[in-house]
C-alpha positions in Angstrom: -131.0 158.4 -101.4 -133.9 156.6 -99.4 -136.1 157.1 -102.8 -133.1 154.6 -104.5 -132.9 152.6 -101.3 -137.1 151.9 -101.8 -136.7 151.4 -105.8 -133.6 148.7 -105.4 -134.1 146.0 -103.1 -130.3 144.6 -103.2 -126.7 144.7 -101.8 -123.8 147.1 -102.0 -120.2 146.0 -101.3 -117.7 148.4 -101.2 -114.3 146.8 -102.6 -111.7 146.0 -99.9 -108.7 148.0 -100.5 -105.5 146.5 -100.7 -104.4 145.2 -97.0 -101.5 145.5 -95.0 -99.0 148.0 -93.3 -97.8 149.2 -96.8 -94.6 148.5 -96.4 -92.1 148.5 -98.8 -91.1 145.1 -97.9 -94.4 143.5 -98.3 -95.0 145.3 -101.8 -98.6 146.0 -100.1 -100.5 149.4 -100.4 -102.3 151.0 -97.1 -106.0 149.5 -96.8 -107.3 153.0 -95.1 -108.4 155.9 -96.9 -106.0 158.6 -96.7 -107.0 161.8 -95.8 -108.8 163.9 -97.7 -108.3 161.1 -100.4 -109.9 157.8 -101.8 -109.6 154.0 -100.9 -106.5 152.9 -103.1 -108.5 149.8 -105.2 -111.8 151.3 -105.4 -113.7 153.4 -107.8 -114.1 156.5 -105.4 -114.4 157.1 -101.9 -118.4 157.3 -101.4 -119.6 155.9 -105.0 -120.5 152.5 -104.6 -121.2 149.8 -107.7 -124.3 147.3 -106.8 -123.8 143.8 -107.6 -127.2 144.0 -109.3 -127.7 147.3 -110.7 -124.3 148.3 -112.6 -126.1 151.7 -113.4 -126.7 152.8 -110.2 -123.6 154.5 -108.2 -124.9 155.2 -104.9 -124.9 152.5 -102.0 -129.4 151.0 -101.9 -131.2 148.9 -100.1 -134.6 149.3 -99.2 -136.9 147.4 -97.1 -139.3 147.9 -94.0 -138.1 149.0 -90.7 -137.4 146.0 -88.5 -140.2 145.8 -86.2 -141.6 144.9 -89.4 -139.4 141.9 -90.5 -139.9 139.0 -90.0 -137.6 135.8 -90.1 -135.6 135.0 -94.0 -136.2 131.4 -93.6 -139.5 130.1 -92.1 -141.2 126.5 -92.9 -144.3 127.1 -95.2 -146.2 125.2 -96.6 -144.7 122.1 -95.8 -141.6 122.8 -96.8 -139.1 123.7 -93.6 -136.0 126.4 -94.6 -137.8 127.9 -97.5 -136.2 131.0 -97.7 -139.2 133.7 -97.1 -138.9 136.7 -95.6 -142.4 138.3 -95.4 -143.2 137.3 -98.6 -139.8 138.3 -100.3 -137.9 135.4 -102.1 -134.1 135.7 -100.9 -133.4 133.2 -103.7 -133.3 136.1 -106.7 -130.2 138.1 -104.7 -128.3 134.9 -104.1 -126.2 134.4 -106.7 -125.6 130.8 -108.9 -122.7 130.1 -107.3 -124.1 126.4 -106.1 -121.7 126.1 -103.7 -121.5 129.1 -101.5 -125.6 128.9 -102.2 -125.2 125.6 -100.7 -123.6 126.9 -97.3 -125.0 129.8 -97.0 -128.7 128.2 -97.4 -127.4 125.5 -94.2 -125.7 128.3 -92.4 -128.7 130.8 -92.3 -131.3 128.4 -92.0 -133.9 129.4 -89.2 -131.9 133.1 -88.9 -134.7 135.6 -87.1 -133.6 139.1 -88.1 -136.0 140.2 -85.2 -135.3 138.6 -82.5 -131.1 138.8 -83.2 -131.5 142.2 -83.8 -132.7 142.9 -80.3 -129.9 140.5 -78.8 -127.5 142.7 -80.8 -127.0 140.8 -83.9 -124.6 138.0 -81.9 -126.2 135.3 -84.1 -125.6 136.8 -87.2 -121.9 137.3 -86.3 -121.3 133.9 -85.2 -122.8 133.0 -88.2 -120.8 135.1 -90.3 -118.1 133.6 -88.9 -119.0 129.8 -89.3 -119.9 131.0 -92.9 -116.3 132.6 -93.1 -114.7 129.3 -91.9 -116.5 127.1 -94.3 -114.8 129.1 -97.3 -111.4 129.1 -95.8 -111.5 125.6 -95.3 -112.5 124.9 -98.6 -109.5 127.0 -100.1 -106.7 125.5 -97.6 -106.6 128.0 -95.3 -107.1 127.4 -91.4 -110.1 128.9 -89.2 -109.9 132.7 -87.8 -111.2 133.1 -84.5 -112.8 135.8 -83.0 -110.9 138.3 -81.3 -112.3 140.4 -78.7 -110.2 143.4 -79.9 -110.7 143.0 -82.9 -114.7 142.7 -82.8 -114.8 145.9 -80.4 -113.0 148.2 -83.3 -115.5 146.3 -86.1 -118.7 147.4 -84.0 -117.9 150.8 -83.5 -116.6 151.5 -87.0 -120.1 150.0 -88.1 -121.8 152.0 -86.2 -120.6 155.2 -87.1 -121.0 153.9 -90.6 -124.6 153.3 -89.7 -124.7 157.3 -88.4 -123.2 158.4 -91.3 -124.7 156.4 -93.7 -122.0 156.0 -96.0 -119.4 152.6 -96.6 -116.0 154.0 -96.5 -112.9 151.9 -95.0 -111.7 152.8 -91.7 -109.0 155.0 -91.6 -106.7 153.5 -89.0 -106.7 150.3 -90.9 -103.2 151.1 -92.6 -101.9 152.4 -89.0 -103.5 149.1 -87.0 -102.7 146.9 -89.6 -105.6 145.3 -90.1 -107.7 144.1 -93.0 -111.5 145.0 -93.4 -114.6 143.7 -95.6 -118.0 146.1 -95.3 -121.2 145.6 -96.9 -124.4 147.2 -96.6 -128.2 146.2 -97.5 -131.4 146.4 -96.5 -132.5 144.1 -93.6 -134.0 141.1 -95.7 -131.0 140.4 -97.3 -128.4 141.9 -94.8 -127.2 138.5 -94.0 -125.7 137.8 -97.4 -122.4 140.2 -96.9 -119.9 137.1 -96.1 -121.8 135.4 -99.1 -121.3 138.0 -101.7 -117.6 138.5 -100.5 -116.9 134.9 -101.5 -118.9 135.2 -104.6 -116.3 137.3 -106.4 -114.4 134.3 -106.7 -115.6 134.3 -110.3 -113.7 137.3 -111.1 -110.7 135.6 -109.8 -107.5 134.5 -111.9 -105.7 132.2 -110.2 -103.3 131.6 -112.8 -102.4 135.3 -112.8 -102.5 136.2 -108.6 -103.1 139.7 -108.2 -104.7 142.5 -106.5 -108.4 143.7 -108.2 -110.9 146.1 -107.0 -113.6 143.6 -108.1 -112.3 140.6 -105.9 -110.9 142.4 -102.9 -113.5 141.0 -100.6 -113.0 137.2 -101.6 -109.1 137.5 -101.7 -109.3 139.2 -98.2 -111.8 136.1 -97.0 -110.1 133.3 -97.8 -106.3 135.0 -97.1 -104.3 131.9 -95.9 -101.7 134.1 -93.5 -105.3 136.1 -91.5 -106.0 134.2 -88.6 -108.0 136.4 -86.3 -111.3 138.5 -87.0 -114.0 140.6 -85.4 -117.7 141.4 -86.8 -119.5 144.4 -86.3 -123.2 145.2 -87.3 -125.2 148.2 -86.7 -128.8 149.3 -88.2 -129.3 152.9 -89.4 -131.6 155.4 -87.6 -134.3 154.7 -90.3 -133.7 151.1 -90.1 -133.4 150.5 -93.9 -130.0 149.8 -94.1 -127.4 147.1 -91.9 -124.0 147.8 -91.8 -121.5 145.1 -91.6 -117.5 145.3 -90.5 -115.5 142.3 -90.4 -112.4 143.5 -89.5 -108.9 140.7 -90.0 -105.9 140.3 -89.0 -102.9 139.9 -90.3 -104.4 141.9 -93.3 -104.8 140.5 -96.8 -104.4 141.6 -100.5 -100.1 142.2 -100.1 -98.8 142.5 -103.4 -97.3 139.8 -104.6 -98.3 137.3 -101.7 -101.4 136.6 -103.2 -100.3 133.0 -104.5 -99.2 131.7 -101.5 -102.5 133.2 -99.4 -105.4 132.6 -102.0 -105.6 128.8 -102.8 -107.5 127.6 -105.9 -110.3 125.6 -104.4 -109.7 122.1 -103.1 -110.2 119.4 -104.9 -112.0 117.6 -102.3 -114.8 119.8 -102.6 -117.2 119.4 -105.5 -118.0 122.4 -107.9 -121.2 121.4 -108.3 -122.6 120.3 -105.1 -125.3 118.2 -105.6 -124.1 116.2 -103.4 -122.8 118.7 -100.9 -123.0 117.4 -96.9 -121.8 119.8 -94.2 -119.4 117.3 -92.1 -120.3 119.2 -88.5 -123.3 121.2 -87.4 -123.5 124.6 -86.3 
């Protein structure tokens, strides 16, 4: 495992399973992995498909320790926000989505792995959520807030994630009720979970709304009818690998509600944003 972690530098993201009680009334399947079974929406229960390396079936991620990081976005050379990270280029694992590039590039801008690691990662929460928001807004759907609950449940599930080392859905999600997103990478590029969530967007049909293994995560972001959620990240023992909860409620990915909860992005917001302007800062 750590000799894949060293040899691929990039991001894992399990797929959400389906959200919700599983009610019959809702049409929704359980979002925890039942016992001694797999998560209902995903490939299997430990095997893992890298956004960048189809052939590789394990979660990776590699990267120094993180008394050895330094901060992903620090001015050189003249040129303030340049995304550099101790010489590695975050630019190659971000995607071409030019919009989410374009948040996420103002959202993380001046993020010191370091120093929020020691203060327990509370900046790169609240800047998951402002990311979060920014996406929901931009598909109709109101804020989540953070609650205290909520965020308690996400921390400790990601660390015992982080003991285990594995990315598997939390088993009293189905019993709870509540919705879940994980991702895992190395510490450079741990920061781009809520990013990547939103990036599977291009998998999406919105003229045919439905439940897919391959765009859990987004339909679980943007999910009109959640309004409350809690982060949790937590490092492994050989620091090489961040683990990151977000943990939702009410859950999202209800069979045959996903019309209603996933909006088509507005038309108020430019596809290509050349001309993109946050309206607020952070």
């Amino acid at each position: 495992m750590d000799a894949i972690r060293r040899q691929y530098p990039g991001v894992i993201f399990q797929p959400i399973t389906p959200g919700g009680s599983g009610s019959s009334g809702s049409g929704g399947r359980p979002p925890s992995i039942p016992s001694g079974g797999r998560p209902s929406g995903s490939g299997s229960g430990g095997s893992i498909r890298p956004p960048f390396k189809p052939s590789v079936g394990k979660p990776i991620g590699s990267g120094s320790s993180g008394s050895n990081i330094r901060p992903p976005y620090r001015p050189s050379g003249g040129k303030p926000g340049k995304p550099v990270y101790g010489g590695f280029d975050i630019n190659k694992y971000k995607g071409n989505n030019t919009f989410s590039n374009k948040i996420f590039d103002y959202i993380w801008k001046g993020y010191d792995y370091d120093s929020d690691k020691q203060n327990k990662f509370v900046d790169m929460k609240k800047r998951f959520l402002l990311e979060t928001n920014k996406y929901r807004r931009a598909h109709g759907a109101s804020n989540l807030v953070v609650d205290s609950k909520l965020a308690e449940k996400a921390q400790q599930y990601a660390e015992y994630l982080a003991k285990i080392k594995r990315l598997v859905h939390d088993r009293r999600n189905s019993i709870e009720k509540m919705g879940e997103n994980l991702a895992f990478g190395s510490p450079q590029i741990s920061h781009l979970g809520v990013k990547k969530w939103y990036d599977e967007i291009a998998l999406y049909d919105f003229k045919k709304p439905k439940f897919s293994s391959a765009t859990g995560h987004f339909t679980q972001l943007v999910w009109k009818a959640s309004k409350k959620a809690g982060f949790g990240v937590a490092v492994s023992s050989d620091g090489m690998g961040v683990y990151v909860v977000c943990k939702y409620t009410p859950p999202g990915n209800y069979n045959n509600e996903y019309s209603k909860n996933v909006l088509p992005l507005s038309n108020t917001v430019p596809r290509t944003t050349r001309n993109f302007k946050p309206k607020r800062k952070f």
